[in-house]
C-alpha positions in Angstrom: 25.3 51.9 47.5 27.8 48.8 47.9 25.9 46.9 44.7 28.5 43.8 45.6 26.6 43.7 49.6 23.4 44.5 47.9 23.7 41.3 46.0 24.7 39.4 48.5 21.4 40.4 50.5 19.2 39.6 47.8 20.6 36.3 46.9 20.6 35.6 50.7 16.9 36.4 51.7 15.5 34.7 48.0 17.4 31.3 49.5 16.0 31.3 52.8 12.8 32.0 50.7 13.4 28.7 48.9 14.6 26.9 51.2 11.6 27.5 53.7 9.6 25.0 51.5 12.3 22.8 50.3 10.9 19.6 52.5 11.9 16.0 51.4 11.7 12.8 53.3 13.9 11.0 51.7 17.3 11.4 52.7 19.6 11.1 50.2 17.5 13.3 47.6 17.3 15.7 50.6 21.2 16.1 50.7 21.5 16.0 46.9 19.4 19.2 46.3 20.9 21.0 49.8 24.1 20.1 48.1 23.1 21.8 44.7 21.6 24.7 46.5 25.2 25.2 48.2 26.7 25.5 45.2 24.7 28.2 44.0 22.5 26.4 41.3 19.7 28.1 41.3 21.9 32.0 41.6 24.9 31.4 39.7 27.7 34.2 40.1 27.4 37.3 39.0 28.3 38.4 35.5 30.0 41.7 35.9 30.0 44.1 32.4 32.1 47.1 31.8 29.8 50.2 30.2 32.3 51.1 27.2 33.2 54.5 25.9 32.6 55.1 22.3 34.1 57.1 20.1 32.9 60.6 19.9 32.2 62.4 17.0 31.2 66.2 16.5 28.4 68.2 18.6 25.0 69.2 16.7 26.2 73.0 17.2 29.2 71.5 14.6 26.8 70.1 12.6 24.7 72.6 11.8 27.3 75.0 11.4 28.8 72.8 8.7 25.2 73.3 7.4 24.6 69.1 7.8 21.5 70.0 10.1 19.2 72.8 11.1 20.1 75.5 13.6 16.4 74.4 15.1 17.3 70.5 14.9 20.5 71.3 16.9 18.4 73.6 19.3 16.0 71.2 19.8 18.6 68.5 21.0 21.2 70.8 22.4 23.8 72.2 20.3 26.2 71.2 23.3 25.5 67.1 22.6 28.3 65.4 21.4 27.4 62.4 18.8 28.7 59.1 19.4 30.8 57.7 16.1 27.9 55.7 15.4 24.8 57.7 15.8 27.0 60.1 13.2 27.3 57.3 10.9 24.1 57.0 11.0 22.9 60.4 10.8 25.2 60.3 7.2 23.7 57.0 5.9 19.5 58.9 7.1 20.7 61.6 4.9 21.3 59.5 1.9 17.7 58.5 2.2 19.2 54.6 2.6 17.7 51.8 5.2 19.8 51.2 7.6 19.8 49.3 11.2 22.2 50.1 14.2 23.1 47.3 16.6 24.6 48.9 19.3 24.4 48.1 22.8 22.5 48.9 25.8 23.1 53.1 26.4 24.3 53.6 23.4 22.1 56.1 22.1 20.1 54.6 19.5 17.2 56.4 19.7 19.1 59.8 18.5 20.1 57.7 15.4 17.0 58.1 14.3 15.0 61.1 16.0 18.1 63.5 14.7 17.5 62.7 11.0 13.3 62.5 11.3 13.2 65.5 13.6 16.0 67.5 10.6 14.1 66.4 7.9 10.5 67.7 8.8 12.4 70.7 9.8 12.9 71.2 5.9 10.1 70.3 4.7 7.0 72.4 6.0 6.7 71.9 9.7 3.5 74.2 9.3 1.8 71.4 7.5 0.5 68.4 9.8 0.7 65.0 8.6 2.8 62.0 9.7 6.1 61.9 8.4 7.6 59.1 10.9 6.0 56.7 12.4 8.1 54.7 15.3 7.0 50.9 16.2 7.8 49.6 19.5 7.5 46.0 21.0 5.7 47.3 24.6 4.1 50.4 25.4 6.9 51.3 28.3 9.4 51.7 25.4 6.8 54.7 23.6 6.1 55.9 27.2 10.1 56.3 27.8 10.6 57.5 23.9 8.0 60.1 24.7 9.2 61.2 28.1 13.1 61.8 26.1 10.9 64.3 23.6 9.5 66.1 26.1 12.5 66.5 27.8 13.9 67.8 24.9 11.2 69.9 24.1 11.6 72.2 27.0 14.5 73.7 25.7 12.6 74.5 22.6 8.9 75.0 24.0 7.3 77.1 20.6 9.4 74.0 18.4 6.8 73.3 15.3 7.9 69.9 15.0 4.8 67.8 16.8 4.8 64.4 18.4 2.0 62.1 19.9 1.4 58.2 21.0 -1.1 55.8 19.4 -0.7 53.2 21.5 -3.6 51.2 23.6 -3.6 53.6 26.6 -5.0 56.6 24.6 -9.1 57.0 24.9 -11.6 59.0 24.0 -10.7 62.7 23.1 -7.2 62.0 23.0 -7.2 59.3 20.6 -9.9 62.0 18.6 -7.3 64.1 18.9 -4.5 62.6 17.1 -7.1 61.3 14.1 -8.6 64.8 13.5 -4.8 66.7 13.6 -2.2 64.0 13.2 2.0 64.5 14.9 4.6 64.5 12.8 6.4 61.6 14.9 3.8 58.8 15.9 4.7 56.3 18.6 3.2 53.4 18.6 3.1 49.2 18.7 2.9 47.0 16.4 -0.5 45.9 17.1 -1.5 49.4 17.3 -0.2 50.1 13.6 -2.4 46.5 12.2 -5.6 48.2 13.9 -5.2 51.1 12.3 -5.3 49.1 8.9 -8.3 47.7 9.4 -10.2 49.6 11.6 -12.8 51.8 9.6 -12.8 54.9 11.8 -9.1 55.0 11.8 -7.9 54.4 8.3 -7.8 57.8 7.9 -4.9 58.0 9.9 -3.0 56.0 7.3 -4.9 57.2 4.2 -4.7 60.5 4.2 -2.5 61.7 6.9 0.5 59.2 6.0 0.6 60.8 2.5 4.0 62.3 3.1 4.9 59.5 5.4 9.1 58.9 5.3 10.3 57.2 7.6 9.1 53.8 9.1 11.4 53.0 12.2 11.1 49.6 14.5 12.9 49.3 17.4 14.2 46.3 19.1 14.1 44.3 15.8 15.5 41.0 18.0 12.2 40.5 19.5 10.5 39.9 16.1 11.2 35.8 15.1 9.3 33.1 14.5 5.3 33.2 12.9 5.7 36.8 14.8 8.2 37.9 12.6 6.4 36.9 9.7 3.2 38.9 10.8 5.5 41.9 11.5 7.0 41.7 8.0 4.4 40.9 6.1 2.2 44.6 8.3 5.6 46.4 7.5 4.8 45.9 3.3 1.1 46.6 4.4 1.9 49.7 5.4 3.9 50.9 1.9 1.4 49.8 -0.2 -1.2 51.4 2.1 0.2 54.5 2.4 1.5 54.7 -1.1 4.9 55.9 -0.4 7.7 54.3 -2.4 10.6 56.0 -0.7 9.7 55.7 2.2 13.2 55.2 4.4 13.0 51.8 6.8 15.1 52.1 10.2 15.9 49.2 12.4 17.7 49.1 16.0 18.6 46.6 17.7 21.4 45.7 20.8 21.6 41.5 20.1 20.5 40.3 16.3 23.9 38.1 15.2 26.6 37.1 17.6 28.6 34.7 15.8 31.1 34.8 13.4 33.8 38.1 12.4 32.3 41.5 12.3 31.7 41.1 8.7 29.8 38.0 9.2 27.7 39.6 11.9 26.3 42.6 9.8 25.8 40.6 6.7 23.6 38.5 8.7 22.0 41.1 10.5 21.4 43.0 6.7 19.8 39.6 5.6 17.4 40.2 9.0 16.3 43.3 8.1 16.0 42.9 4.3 13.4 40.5 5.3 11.5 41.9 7.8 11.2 45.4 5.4 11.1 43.9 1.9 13.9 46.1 0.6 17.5 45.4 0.4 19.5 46.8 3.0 23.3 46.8 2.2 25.7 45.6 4.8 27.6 48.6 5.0 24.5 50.0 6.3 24.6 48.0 9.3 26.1 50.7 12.3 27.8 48.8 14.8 30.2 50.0 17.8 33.4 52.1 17.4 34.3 51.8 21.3 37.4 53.5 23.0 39.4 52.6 26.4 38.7 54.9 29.0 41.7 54.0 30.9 45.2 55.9 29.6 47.9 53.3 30.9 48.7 49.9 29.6 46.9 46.9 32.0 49.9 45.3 33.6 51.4 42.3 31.3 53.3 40.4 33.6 52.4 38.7 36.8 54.8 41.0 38.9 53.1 43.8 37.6 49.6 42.6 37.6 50.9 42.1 41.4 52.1 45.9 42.5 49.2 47.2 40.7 46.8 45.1 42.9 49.4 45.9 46.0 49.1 49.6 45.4 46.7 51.0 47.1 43.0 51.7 45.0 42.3 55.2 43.4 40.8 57.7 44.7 37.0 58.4 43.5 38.2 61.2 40.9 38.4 61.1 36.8 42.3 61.3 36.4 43.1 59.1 39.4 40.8 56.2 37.8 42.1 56.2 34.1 46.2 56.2 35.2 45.4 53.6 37.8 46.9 49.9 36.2 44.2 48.0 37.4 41.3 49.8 36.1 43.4 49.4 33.4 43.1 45.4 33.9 39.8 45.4 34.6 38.8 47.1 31.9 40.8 44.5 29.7 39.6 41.4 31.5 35.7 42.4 31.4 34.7 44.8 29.3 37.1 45.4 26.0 39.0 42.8 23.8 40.9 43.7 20.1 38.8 41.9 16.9 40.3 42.0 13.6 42.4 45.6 15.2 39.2 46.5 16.5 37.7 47.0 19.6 34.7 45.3 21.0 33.0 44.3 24.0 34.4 41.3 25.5 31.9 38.0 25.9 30.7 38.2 29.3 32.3 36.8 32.1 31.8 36.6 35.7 33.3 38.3 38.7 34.4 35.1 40.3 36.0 33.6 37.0 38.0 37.1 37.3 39.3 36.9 40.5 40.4 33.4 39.6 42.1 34.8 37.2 43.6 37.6 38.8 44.6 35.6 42.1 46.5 32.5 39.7 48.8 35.1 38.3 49.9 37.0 41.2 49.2 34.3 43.8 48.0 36.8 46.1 45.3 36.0 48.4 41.4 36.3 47.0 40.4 37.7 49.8 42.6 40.8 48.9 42.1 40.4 45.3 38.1 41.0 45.8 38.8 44.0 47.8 40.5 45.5 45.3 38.4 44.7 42.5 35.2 46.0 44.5 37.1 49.4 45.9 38.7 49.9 42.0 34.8 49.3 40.6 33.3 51.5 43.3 35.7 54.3 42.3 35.5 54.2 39.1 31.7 54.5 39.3 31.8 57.3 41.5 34.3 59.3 39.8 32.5 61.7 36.8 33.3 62.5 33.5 33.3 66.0 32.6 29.8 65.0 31.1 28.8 64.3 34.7 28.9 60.3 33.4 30.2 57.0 35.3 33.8 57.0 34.4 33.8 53.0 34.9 30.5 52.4 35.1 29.3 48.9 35.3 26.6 46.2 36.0 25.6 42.7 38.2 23.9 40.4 36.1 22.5 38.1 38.7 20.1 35.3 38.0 17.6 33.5 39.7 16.2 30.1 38.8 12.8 29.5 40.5 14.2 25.4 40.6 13.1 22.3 38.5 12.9 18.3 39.2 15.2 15.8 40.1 15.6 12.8 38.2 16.6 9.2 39.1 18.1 6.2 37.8 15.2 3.4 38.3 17.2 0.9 41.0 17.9 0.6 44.4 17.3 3.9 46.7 20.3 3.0 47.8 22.3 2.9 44.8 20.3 4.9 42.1 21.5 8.5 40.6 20.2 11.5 41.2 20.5 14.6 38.7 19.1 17.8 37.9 19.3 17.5 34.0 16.2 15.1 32.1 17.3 12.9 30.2 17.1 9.5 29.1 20.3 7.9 29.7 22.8 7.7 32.1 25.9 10.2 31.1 29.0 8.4 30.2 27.8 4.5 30.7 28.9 2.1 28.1 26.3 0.5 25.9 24.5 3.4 25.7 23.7 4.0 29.7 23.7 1.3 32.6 20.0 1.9 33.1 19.5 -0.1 30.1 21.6 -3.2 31.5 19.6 -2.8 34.6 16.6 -3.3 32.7 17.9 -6.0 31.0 18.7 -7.7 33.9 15.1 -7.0 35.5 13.6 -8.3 32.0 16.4 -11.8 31.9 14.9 -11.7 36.2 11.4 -11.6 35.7 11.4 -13.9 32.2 13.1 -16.6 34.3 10.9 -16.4 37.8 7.9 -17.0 34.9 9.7 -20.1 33.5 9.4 -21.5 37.1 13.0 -21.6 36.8 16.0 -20.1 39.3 18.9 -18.4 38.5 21.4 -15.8 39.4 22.4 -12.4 37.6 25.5 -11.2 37.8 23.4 -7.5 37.9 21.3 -8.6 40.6 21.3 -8.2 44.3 21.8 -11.7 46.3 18.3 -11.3 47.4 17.5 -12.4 43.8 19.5 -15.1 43.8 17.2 -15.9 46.9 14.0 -15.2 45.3 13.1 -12.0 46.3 13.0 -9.2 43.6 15.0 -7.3 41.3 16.3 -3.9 42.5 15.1 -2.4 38.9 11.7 -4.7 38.8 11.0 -2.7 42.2 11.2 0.6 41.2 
């Protein structure tokens, strides 16, 4: 699939959409909002974003054999799977019986950050015995559905695996929502509102009574979507549960791909800390905040110099295999320009930026035509994507962000059709006029206008039309 034509299609058939009931009469707003509409106000360009590699760390087979997990937790999950960095990190800081929230991005396996240590730790500690030992909050009911759906994919390599997992979510009725209260999981999914229901419902606060009695670990995912009075409700069910279930131990987990952006990565995870220490009422440490520890997939330098940058976009694109991709120079550029930058000798992921702004870049330094520079950049990406790692992943894989605004108002200067201005943004003032905007000296003069045609009197102002001065009206009393 070209996703670059795809794009182009979709953008394509929502204008016509749009336009089909865009009908104004008057002229001049007419060819204002056709003018916005050709320059792409309401679909912007496309962001493009680099998937990143991560560091890897060792395989669960290592792990166990280093007696860190199970034999079963590494059969369950495929002694084969290689950890990221991260979800090892992680995995260390679960072990230490610590809270601890990972703010990684999109694909980044966060879910294994925390179904590796729950999954290890009942394991150890009497799989035979049914009772809840995790219980995992989601914002929506797709994200259980999908978290379920991974288990049981998991589980068939393991069908006879003790370790038992259900959903309590809204969807469950009759016997199977019997079922899970008379013979509780060891892993319950479920929502937030869910969780406060079974609080306070009679027939199922025995759920949390008595099968949460060796309740561990209390995980919520997507922590970002929790602000505001809802954030306080979720924190203030989160101390309910503690107390209810009379576990003092018990181990909080937060994930999360967008909870601080600002400031150095040390700002960022003391902020994020300061999140979650609220939203769980226990302290969690800063150091226990896991973020990225990304890699280059590329293995040659991006090009430095305009001549450079210039043969590798004059040489001709790689071909759609592994080793061909990463010792290509502008792969090597690309990845640079949209998906990796250096932070404090770090790597991270680079703000986004969109595919025209780096074309424009790429065509001012080697003053090549963009017509040839967008080839390249399309045939490099489509490459890269199709090319496979040895773990049958994306070697550059990457994504269009395009948006769509459904459209707004337009908003006008009170004058003269003729003469008034048009804009897209509300607002009060004229942008940029002296004395504060020149709507207000147009009012003023429409005020001095009318004060003096009530006088009896006639005059002249120098904001008026001549056909004041003649006694007709005031372009601003009109409107």
């Amino acid at each position: 699939m070209d996703v670059f034509a795809l794009r182009e299609r979709v953008v394509g058939e929502y204008r016509e959409y749009f336009e089909s009931f865009v009908n104004i009469l008057d002229g001049r707003i007419d060819g204002f909002v056709r003018e916005r509409l050709s320059d792409g106000e309401l679909w912007p360009p496309t962001v493009l974003q680099l998937n990143p590699a991560y560091e890897p760390g060792e395989t669960l087979g290592d792990l166990a054999d280093h007696k860190i997990i199970t034999p079963e937790t590494a059969r369950f999950f495929g002694r084969g799977l290689r950890l990221h960095r991260h979800q090892q990190e992680a995995l260390e800081i679960a072990q230490r019986g610590e809270p601890y929230i990972v703010t990684t991005g999109t694909g980044s396996g966060k879910s294994l950050t925390y179904l590796v240590p729950i999954f290890d730790h009942v394991i150890r500690n009497r799989p035979e015995q049914h009772s809840v030992r995790a219980i995992i909050v989601h914002p929506m009911n797709a994200l259980t559905n999908s978290q379920q759906e991974a288990l049981e994919r998991f589980q068939k390599q393991w069908p006879q695996c003790p370790v038992r997992f259900a959903k309590y979510t809204g969807q469950e009725r009759g016997e199977a929502r019997q079922a899970i209260l008379d013979d509780p999981p060891h892993i319950l999914l479920t929502n937030y509102v869910m969780l406060e229901y079974m609080l306070i419902r009679p027939h199922e606060r025995a759920l949390v009574r008595q099968a949460t009695r060796e309740l561990r670990f209390l995980v919520m995912d997507e922590l970002h979507v929790y602000r505001g009075r809802q954030g306080a409700d979720v924190a203030m069910l989160m101390r309910r549960v503690r107390q209810r279930a009379g576990v003092q131990d018990l181990q909080y987990i937060g994930t999360s791909a967008t909870l601080a952006t600002e400031g150095n990565r040390d700002a960022r995870r003391q902020r994020i800390a300061e999140v979650g220490s609220t939203l769980f009422g226990v302290e969690v440490p800063a150091g226990n905040v896991v973020d990225e520890t990304l890699r280059p997939v590329t293995q040659v330098p991006a090009p430095r110099t305009p001549v450079e940058l210039r043969a590798a976009v004059e040489t001709p694109p790689p071909a759609p295999t592994m080793d061909a991709v990463v010792n290509h120079p502008l792969p090597a550029w690309l990845e640079e320009t949209f998906g990796l930058e250096r932070e404090a000798g770090r790597l991270v992921r680079r703000r986004p930026v969109t595919f025209d702004e780096g074309l424009a870049r790429l065509v001012k330094e080697t003053q090549l035509d963009s017509g040839l520079g967008r080839e390249r950049l399309q045939a490099v990406l489509a490459a890269g994507n199709e090319a496979r790692t040895p773990a049958g992943d994306p070697v550059l894989a990457f994504r269009l962000h395009q948006f769509l605004s459904s459209g707004g108002s337009v908003f006008s200067t009170l004058e003269d059709p003729a003469g008034r201005e048009l804009t897209t943004d509300g607002q009060y003032a004229v942008s940029g006029s002296a004395d504060g905007s020149a709507m207000a000296a147009r009012r003023a003069c429409c005020f001095r206008w009318r004060s003096a045609a009530t006088a009896g009197r006639s005059t002249t102002w120098p904001h008026c039309s001549t056909r004041a001065a003649r006694g007709g009206w005031c372009p601003a009393r009109r409107c």
